[in-house]
FILUMNU-744419 format. One line per 3 residues: number of its first residue (from 1); for each residue y, z, x of C-alpha. Coordinates in steps of 0.02 Angstrom, whole numbers. Example, Ala and Ser with C-alpha at 12.3 -4.5 7.8 and 13.67 -1.06 7.14 Angstrom:
<rs>
1) -225 390 615; -53 357 684
</rs>
This chain:
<rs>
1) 476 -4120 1635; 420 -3980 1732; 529 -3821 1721
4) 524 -3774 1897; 605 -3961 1944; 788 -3953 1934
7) 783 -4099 1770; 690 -3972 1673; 773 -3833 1714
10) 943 -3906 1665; 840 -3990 1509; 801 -3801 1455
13) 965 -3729 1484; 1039 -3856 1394; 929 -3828 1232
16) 982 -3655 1230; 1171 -3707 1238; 1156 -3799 1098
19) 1056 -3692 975; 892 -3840 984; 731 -3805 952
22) 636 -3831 1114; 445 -3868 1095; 347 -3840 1256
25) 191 -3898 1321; 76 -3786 1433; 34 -3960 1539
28) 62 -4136 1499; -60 -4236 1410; 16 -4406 1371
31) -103 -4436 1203; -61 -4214 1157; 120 -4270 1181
34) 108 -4402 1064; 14 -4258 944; 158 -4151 960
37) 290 -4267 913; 223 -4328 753; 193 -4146 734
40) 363 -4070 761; 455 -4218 721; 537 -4215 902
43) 690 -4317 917; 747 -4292 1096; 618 -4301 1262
46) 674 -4290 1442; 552 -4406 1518; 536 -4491 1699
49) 520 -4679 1719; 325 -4640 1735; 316 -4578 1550
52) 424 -4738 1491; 273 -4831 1556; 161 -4741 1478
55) 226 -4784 1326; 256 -4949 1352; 59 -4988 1402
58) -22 -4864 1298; -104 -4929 1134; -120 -4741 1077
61) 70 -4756 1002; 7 -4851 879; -91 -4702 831
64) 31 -4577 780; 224 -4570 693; 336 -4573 815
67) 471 -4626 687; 577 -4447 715; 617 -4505 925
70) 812 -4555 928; 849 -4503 1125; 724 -4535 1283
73) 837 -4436 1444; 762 -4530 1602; 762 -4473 1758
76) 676 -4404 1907; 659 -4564 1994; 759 -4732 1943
79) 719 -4831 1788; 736 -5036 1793; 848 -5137 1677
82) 685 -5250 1643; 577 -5089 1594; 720 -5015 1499
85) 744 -5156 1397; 535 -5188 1352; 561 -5010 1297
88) 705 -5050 1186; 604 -5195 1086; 447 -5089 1071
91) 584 -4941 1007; 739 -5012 933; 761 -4848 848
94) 763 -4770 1021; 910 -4738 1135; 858 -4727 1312
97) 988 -4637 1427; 985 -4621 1618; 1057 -4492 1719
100) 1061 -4422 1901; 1041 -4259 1992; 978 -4182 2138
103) 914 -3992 2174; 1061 -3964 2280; 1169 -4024 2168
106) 1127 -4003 2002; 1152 -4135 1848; 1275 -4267 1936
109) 1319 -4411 1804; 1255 -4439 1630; 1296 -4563 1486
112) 1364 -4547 1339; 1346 -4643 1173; 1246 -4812 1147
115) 1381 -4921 1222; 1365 -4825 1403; 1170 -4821 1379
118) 1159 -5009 1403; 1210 -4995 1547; 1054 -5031 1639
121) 982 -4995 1787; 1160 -4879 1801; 1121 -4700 1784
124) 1300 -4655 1709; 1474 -4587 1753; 1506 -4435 1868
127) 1507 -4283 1769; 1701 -4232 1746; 1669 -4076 1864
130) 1608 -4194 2012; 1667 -4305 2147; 1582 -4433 2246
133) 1612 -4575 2381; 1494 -4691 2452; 1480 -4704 2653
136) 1428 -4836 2764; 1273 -4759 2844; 1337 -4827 3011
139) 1521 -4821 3018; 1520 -4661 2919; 1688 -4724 2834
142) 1720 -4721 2635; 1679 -4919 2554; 1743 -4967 2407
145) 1663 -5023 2216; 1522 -5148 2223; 1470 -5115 2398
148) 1319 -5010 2448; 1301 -4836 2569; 1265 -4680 2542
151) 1323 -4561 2399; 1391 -4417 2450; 1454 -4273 2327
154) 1571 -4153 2300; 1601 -4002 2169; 1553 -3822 2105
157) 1383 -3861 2071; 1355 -3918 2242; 1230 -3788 2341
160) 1262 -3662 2499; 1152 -3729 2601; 960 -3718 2623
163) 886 -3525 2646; 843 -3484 2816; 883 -3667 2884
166) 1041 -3698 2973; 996 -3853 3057; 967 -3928 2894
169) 1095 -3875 2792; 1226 -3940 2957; 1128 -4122 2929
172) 1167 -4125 2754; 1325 -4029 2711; 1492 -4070 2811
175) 1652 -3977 2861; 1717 -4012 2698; 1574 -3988 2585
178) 1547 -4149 2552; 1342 -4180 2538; 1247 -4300 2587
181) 1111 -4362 2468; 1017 -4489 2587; 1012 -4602 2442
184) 1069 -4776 2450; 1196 -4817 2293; 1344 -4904 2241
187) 1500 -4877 2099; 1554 -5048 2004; 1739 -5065 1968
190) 1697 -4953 1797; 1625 -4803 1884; 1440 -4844 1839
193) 1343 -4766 1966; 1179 -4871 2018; 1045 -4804 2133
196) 973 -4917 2249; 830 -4807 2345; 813 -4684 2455
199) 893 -4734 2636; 762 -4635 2734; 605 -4754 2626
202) 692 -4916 2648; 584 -5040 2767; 628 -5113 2922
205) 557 -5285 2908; 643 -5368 3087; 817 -5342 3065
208) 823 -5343 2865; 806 -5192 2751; 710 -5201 2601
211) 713 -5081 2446; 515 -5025 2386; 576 -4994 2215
214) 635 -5165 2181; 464 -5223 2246; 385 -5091 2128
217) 494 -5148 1958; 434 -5333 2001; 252 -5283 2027
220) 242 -5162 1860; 329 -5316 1762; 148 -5403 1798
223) 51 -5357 1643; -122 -5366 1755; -41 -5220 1863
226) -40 -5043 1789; 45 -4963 1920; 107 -4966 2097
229) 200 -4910 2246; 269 -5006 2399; 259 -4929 2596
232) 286 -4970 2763; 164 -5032 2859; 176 -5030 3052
235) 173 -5229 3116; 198 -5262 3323; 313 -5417 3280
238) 405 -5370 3120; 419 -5187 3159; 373 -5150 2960
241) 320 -5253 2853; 289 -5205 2634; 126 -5155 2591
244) 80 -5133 2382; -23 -4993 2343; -96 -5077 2158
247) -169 -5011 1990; -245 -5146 1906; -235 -5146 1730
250) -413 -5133 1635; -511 -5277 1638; -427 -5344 1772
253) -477 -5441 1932; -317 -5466 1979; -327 -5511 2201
256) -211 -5454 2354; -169 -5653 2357; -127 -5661 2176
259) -10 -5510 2201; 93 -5572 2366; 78 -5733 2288
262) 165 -5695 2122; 299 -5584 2225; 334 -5709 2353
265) 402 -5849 2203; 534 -5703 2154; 615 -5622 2329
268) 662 -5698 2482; 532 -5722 2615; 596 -5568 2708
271) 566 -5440 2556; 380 -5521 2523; 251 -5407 2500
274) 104 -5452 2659; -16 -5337 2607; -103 -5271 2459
277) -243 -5109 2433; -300 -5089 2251; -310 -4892 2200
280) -359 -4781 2058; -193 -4696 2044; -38 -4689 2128
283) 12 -4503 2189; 153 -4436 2103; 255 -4273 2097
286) 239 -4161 1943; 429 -4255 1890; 362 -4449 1924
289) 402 -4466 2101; 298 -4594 2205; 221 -4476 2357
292) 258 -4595 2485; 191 -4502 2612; 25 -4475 2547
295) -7 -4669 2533; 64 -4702 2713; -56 -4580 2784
298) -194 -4678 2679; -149 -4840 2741; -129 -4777 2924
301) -287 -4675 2945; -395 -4826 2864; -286 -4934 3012
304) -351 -4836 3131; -534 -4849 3083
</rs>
């Protein structure tokens, strides 16, 4: 993870708290990675869902020892029960944890022991110094376990506000200093938190909302599909409608109608993907984040051609 992203930063902190040894890389090279733990004999890596893919689809694991791993901490961007658990047969020596956190909040809930890190797609309990409620987006009024709305937090790690911006900071932070993350989430009776996606990148398809990330965990479960992302796309009737942005695996001829196709069998007809644009790569952020924006601008500027 990079150290300038708030997962890093709390990764490195953390090392020094606990007297690790913390082995750095000037940039990340998935196969170097690999070089430097057979090397160092690493046992922990922080890792985003991104890297768990890696791993999963990479034949260049078979190349080194990666016997030493015990702990993979994922986050960054969510991590899917069916990924989670490929990663778990390919690793069965490997625990792989999830937790949550924000820049303006700092580390939020984390799991502990193997009995909590089964708990997939959860990303953990709140940590003991935080407090949390989830909103209906509309009514603004607390909901209870098991139903979905916005997280919003509570606590000393919580941030001021944004520098310079006091529109912003008013959006997100209320009278009480309760923020508001924007994403959409939900507690089960145990105190699991799961993240949903991001309200502001859901799509309006008619009067339906439909999550892009379970789209994307359905697509990368394809093992003709590399990668991929999931946008709006502007339609006159619908409003929105999905669009896949696809990596095809090597080798692969893999077609837009073979992709809806295969998607269509497993949602209901208003989450099915209606169109399809094969790419090289999908953008990301330095910690694994799908740059929406970048592929929305692609799609729109070749619609206006």
């Amino acid at each position: 993870m990079p150290l300038f992203h708030v997962f890093g930063f709390f990764m490195l902190i953390n090392a020094f708290r606990c007297g690790k040894t913390l082995v750095l890389m000037e940039r990340f090279d998935f196969e170097q990675m690999l070089k430097v733990v057979e090397r160092y004999r690493v046992s922990d890596v922080p890792a985003s869902p991104t890297m768990i893919l890696f791993l999963l689809k990479s034949d260049l694991t078979n190349k080194y020892d990666m016997s030493s791993l015990r702990r993979f901490l994922c986050g960054g961007a969510p991590l899917s029960k069916e990924v989670a658990e490929k990663f778990k047969r390919k690793f069965p020596q490997v625990e792989i944890t999830q937790g949550y956190g924000l820049t303006e909040a700092g580390a939020v809930t984390r799991m502990i022991g193997p009995e909590e890190s089964n708990q997939h797609p959860s990303v953990g309990r709140l940590n003991p110094n935080m407090e949390a409620k989830i909103v209906d987006p509309l009514t603004g009024e607390a909901i209870g376990p098991g139903k979905r709305g916005e997280l919003w937090l509570r606590g000393p790690s919580i941030m001021k506000g944004y520098v310079g911006d006091e529109k912003e900071t008013a959006e997100c932070l209320d009278s009480e200093g309760w923020l508001k993350t924007g994403d959409l989430s939900f507690f089960d009776s145990a105190g699991f938190l799961y993240i949903v996606d991001r309200l502001k990148e859901l799509i309006k398809y008619k009067a339906y909302q439909v999550p892009p990330f379970e789209l994307e965990q359905l697509l990368l479960s394809d093992p003709e599909i590399a990668d991929a992302a999931v946008i709006p796309y502007p339609d006159e009737e619908a409003g929105q409608i999905p669009m896949a942005y696809v990596v095809r695996q090597p080798g692969s001829n893999i077609t837009e109608a073979q992709v809806m196709d295969s998607i269509a069998k497993l949602v209901a007809p208003y989450k099915k993907i209606r169109r399809v644009a094969f790419i090289d790569a999908i953008p990301k952020s330095p910690a694994g984040k799908i740059l929406r924006r970048e592929l929305i601008d692609r799609a729109l500027s070749r619609c206006s051609v």
